[in-house]
C-alpha positions in Angstrom: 90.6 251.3 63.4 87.4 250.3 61.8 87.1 254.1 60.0 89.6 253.2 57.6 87.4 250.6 55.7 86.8 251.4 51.9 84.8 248.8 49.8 81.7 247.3 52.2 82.3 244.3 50.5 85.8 243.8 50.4 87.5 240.9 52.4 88.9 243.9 54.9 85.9 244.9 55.9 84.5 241.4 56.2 87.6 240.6 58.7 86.7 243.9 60.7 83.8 243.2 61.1 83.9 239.7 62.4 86.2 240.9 64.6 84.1 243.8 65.9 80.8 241.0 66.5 83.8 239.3 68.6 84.4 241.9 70.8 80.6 242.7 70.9 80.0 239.6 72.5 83.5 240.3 74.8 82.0 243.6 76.3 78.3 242.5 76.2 79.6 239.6 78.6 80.7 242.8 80.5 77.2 244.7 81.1 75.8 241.0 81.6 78.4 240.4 84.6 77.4 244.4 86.0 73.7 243.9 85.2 73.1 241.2 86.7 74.8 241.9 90.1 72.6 245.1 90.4 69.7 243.2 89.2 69.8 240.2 91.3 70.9 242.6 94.4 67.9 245.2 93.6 65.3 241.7 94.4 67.3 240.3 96.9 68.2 243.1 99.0 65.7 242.5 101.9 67.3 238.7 102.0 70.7 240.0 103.0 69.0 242.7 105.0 67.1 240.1 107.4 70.1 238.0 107.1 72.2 240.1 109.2 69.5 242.5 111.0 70.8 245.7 109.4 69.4 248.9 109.8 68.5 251.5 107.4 71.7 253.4 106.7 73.6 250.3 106.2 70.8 248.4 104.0 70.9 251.2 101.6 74.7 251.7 101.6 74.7 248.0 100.3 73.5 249.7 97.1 75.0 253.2 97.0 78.8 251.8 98.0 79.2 250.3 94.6 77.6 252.6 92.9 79.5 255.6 94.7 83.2 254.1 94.0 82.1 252.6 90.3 80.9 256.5 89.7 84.1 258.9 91.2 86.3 256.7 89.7 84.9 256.3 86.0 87.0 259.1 84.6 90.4 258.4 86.1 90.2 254.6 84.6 89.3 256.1 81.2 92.1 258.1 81.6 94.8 255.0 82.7 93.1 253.4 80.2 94.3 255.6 77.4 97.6 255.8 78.5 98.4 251.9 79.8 96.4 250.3 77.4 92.6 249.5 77.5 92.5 245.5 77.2 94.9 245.2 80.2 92.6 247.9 82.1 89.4 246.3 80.9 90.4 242.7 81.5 91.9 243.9 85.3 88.3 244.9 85.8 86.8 241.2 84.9 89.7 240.1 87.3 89.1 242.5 90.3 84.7 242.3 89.9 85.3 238.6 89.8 87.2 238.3 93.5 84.9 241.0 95.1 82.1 238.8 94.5 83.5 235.8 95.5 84.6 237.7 99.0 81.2 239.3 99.3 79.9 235.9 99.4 82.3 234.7 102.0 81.5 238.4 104.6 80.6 238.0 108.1 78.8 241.1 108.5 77.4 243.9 106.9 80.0 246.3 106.9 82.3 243.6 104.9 79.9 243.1 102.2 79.6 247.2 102.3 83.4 247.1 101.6 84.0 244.3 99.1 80.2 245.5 96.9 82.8 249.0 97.2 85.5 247.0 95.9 83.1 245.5 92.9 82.8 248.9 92.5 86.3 249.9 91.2 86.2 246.7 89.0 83.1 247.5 87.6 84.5 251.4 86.5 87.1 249.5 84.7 84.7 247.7 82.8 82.0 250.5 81.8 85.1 253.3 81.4 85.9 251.2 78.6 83.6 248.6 76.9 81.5 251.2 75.3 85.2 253.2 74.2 86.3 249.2 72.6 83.1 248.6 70.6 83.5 252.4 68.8 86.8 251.2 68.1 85.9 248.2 66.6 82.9 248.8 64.7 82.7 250.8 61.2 80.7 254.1 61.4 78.0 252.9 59.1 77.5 249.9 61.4 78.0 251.4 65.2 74.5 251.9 65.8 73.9 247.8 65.3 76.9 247.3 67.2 75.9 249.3 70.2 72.5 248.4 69.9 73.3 244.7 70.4 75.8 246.3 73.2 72.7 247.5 75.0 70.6 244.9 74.9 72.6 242.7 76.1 72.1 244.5 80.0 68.5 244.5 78.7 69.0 240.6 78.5 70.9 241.0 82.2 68.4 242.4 84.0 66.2 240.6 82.4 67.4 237.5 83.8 69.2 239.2 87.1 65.6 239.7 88.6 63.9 236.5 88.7 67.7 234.9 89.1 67.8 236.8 92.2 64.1 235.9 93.7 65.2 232.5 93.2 68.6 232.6 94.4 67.6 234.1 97.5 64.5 231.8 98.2 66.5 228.3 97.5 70.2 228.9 97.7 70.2 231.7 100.4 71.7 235.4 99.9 75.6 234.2 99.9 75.0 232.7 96.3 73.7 236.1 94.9 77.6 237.4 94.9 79.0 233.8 93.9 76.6 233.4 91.4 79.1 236.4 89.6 82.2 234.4 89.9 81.9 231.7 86.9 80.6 234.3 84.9 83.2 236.8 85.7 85.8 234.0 85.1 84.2 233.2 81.4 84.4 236.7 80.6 88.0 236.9 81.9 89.3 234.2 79.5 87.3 235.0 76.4 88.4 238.7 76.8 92.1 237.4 76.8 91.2 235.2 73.7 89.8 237.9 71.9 90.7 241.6 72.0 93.9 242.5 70.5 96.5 244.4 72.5 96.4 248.9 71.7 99.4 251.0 71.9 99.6 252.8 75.1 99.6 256.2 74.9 101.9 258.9 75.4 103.1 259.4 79.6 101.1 262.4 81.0 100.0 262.8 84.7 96.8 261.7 86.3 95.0 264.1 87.8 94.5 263.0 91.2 93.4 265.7 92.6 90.4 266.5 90.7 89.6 262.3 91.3 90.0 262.9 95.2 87.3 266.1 94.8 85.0 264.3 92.5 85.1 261.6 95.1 84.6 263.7 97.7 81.6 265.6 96.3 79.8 262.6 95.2 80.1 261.5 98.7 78.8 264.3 100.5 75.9 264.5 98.1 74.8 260.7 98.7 75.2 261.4 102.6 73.3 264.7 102.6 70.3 262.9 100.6 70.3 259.4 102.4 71.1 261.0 105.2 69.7 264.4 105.5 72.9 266.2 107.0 72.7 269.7 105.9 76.6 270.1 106.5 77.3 267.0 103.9 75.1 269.3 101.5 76.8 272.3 101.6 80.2 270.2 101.5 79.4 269.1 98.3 77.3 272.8 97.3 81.2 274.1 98.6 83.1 271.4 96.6 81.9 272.4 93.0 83.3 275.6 92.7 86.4 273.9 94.1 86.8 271.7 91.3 86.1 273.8 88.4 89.4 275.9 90.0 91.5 272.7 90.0 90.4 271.5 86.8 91.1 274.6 85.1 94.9 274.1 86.1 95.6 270.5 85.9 96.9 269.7 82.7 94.9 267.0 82.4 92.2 267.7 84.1 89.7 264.2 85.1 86.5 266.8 83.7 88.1 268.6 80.9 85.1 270.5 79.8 86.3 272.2 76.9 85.4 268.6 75.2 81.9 269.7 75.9 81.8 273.0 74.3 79.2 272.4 71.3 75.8 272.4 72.3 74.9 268.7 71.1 77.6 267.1 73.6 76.5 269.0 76.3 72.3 268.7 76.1 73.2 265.1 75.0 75.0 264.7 78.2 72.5 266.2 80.6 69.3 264.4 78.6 71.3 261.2 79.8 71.7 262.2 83.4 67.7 263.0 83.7 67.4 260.0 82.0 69.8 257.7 84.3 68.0 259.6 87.2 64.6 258.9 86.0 64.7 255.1 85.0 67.6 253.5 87.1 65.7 252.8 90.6 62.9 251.7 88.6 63.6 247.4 89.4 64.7 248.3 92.8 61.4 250.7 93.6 59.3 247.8 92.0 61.2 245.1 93.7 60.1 246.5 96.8 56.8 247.5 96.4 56.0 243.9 95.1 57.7 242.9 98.6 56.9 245.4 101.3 53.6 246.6 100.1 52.2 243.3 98.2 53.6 241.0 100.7 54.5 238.9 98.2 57.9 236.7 98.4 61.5 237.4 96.8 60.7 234.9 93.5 57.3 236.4 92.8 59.1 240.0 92.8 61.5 239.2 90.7 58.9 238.2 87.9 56.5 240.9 88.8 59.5 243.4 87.5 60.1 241.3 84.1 58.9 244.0 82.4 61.5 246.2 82.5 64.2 244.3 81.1 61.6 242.7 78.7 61.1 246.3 77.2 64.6 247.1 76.8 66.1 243.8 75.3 63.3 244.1 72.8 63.6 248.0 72.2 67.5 248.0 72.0 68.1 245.6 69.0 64.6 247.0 67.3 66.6 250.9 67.9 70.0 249.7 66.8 68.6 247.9 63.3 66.1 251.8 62.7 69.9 253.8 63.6 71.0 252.9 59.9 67.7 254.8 58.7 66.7 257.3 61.8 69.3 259.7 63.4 70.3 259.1 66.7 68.6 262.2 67.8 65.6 261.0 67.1 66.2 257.6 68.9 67.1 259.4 72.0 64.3 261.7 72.3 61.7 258.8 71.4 63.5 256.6 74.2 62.6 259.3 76.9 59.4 260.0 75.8 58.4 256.4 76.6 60.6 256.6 79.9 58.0 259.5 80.9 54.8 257.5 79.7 56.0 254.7 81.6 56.5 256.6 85.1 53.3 258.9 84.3 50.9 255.4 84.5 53.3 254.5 87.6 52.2 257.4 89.3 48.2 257.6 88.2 48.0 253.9 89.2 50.4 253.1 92.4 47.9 251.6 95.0 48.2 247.7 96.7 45.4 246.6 94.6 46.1 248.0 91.3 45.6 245.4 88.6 49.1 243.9 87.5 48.2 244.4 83.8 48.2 248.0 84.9 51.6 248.2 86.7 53.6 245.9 84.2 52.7 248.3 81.5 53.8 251.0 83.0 56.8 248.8 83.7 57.1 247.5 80.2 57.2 251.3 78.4 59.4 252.1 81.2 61.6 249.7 79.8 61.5 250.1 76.1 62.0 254.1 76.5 65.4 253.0 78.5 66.4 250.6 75.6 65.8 253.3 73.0 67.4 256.1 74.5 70.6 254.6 75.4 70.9 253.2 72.0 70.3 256.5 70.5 71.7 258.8 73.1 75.1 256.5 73.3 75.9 256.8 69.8 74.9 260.0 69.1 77.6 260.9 71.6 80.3 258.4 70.1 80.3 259.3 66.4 81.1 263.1 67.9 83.7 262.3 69.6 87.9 262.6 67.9 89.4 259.5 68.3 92.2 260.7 70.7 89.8 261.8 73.3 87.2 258.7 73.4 88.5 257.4 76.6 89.0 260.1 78.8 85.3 261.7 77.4 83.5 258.3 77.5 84.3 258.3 81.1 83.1 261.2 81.2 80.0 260.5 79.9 79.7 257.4 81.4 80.7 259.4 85.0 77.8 261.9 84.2 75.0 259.2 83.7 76.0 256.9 86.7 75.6 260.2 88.8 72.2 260.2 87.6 72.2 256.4 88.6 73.5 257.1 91.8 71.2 260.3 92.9 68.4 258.1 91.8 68.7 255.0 94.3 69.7 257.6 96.7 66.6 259.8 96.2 64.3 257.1 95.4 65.3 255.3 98.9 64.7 258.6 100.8 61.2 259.8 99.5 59.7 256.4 99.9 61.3 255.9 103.2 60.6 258.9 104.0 56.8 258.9 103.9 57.1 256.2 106.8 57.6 256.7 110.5 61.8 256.2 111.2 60.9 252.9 113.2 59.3 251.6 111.0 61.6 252.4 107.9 63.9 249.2 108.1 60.4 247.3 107.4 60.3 248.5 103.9 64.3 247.5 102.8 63.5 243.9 104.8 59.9 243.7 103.0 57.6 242.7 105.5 56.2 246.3 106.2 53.1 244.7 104.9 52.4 243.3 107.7 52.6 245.7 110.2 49.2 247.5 109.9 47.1 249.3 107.4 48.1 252.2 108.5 51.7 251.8 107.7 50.6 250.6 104.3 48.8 253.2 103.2 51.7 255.9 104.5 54.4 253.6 102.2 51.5 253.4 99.1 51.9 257.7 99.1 55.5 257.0 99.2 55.4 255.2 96.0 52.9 257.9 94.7 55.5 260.7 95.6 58.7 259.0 94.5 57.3 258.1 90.8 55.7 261.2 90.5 59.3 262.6 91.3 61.2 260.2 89.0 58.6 261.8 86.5 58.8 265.0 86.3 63.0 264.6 86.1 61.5 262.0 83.0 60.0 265.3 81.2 63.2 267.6 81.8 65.2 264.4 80.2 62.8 264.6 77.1 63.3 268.6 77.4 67.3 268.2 77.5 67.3 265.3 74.5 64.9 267.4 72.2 67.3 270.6 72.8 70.7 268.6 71.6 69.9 268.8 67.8 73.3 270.1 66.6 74.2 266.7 64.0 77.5 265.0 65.8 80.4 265.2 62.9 81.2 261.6 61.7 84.7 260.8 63.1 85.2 259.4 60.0 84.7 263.2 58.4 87.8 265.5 57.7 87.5 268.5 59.4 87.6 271.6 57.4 
């Protein structure tokens, strides 16, 4: 491992490091493959939704299906990871992503490209349970924060790319193209990752706890259908299911959400700031995607560029927060990242209107953007450098698990307040983005959607800036005996 470096010259350190800038570019190839599926998808949803008529409930389980899996199985990959190696789990993931997309492409109907963006969705876990776990590994201590920084902004550079990709895409090559367009790239990634990460000792045979993966899965999934869906019983399933699983967990002996890792109050505030945070930012392209579509009439292309500023924010904030991490703590990082995440939403919400002036909207956009940049940066490695080395695969997917919940909740919620301020006929307008055109009326009652839902994804900004500024305890160096 890269803690055991001495001199910061010495030819060692020189090898370890060009490895670690080796994998770098191995697990940023990673986010880029995620990041740009959800990017282009977030554009090009109402092309797949006119494509094959869909209504409501299936048009936003397109979204939530992959999401849903990728999330309730985070955790149990870490954990397989750990114990069957993590390059053969990580590059199983490339492997898996790769052949969903390409089947996705090929789906007759809606309910196939529901079950293969489900199957990306398991390939994708593999990836994210992992890449962040690899680059910790491979990086010195002194040097993590540029590692992860580059890490970071290489989804900046995916959604930067993803949304105008997808406009494109879906206005020239049609909607089939947006999943293929995953497959080369899946396949590079697939072969370099081969090339370049070295093989880790598996560790030591203990049992999976599949039970507590069946209840996670099952809580998640009630949750999602009681907010998309607004089915009381689904809510207090999942209200039922927590006390449920903190009973299991307490017995399994290795429980999928062992929360005495999460005991100091750093981890656990550092956690929570990057669920609000997750919640707050991660609907953000798909919210703007569609109120450039449905309530600006304008076409799939133009949408894409009209949320540029996004992406643009974070691949410029990330490296900028990775090269400060050598001089400013982590903490810091993170609770300057989502303080610009709540200025960001707060000019959202004061200027949402059909004829706002773009300047207006892409700044809001654009310190949307750099406040996400910064606070994964800072909020990632904060958690890292906490963590002992025997735990960081189980715990990232942990951590991972915790934020994609946030990511999750927020498509789900964000779907259902602006939907919701339209009458149900007219709802499967807005995901096919032509409401537009129905009548001024309907316009106006999607426009105090917008208003509602990013004053909502606001106020859960503020308690993410309120849950970063309260985890303050300094993480422990892993590279730091303990006493």
């Amino acid at each position: 491992m890269a803690d055991a470096l001495l001199e910061s010259g010495s030819p060692d350190r020189t090898a370890v490091l060009r490895y670690a800038w080796r994998v770098c570019s191995v697990t940023g190839l990673g986010l880029v493959l995620i990041g740009v599926s959800s990017s282009t998808l977030n554009v090009a949803l109402p092309a797949v939704v006119r494509h094959f008529d869909a209504g409501p409930l299936a048009s936003g389980w397109v979204l939530l299906a992959h999401l849903l899996v990728s999330t309730a199985t985070l955790v149990f990959f870490g954990r397989v990871a750990d114990l069957l190696g993590r390059r053969e789990i990580y590059l199983l993931g490339f492997a898996l992503f790769t052949t969903a997309s390409l089947l996705a492409g090929l789906a007759p109907g809606i309910g196939v490209v529901i079950a293969m963006r489900a199957l990306q969705g398991l390939g994708a876990a593999m990836i994210l349970a992992n890449g962040t776990v690899i680059i910790t590994d491979a990086f010195p201590p002194d040097r993590l924060s540029q590692g992860m920084g580059v890490y970071m902004a290489t989804l900046s550079v995916a959604q930067l790319a993803g949304p105008t990709l997808g406009g494109l895409i879906a206005e020239t090559l049609g909607w089939r193209w947006i999943f293929w367009i995953n497959v080369p790239a899946g396949l590079a990634a697939l072969v370099w990752g081969a090339a370049v990460l070295r093989r880790t000792p598996a560790g030591p045979r203990q049992p999976v706890d599949a039970l507590g993966n069946l209840v996670v899965f099952a809580a998640l999934s009630a949750a999602l259908i009681a907010i998309s869906q607004g089915e009381p019983f689904a809510g207090v399933l999942a209200l039922a299911l927590g006390p449920l699983l903190l009973v299991i967990e307490r017995r399994a002996r290795n429980p999928v959400l062992n929360l005495a890792l999460f005991g100091g109050r750093m981890l656990v505030f550092a956690n929570l700031a990057s669920f609000g945070n997750a919640l707050a930012r991660s609907s953000l392209i798909l919210l703007a995607g569609l109120y450039f579509q449905a309530a600006r009439g304008v076409d799939a292309l133009a949408a894409g560029v009209g949320v540029l500023p996004v992406p643009i924010g974070m691949t410029i904030a990330s490296p900028i927060a990775g090269a400060l991490g050598r001089r400013v703590s982590p903490y810091a990082l993170s609770v300057g990242g989502c303080l610009l995440t709540a200025g960001g939403l707060l000019v959202l919400t004061l200027s949402a209107g059909p004829a706002t002036p773009y300047w207006v909207v892409g700044t809001g956009l654009f310190v949307a953007g750099c406040g996400s940049g910064t606070f994964l940066t800072g909020n990632t490695t904060q958690v890292m450098t906490a963590l002992p080395p025997g735990t960081l695969g189980v715990v990232n997917g942990f951590r991972v698990m915790i934020m994609n919940i946030g990511v999750v909740l927020s498509v789900a919620t964000t779907l259902t307040v602006l939907t919701g301020a339209v009458p149900p006929g007219l709802r499967g307008q807005v995901y096919a983005g032509t409401l537009s055109r129905v009548s001024p009326v309907a316009l106006e009652q999607l426009m105090a959607g917008f208003r509602r839902t990013y004053l909502v994804l606001f106020a859960v900004a503020v308690l993410g800036v309120l849950f970063a500024a309260m985890a303050s305890t300094p993480p422990m160096s892993r590279s730091t005996p303990k006493a």
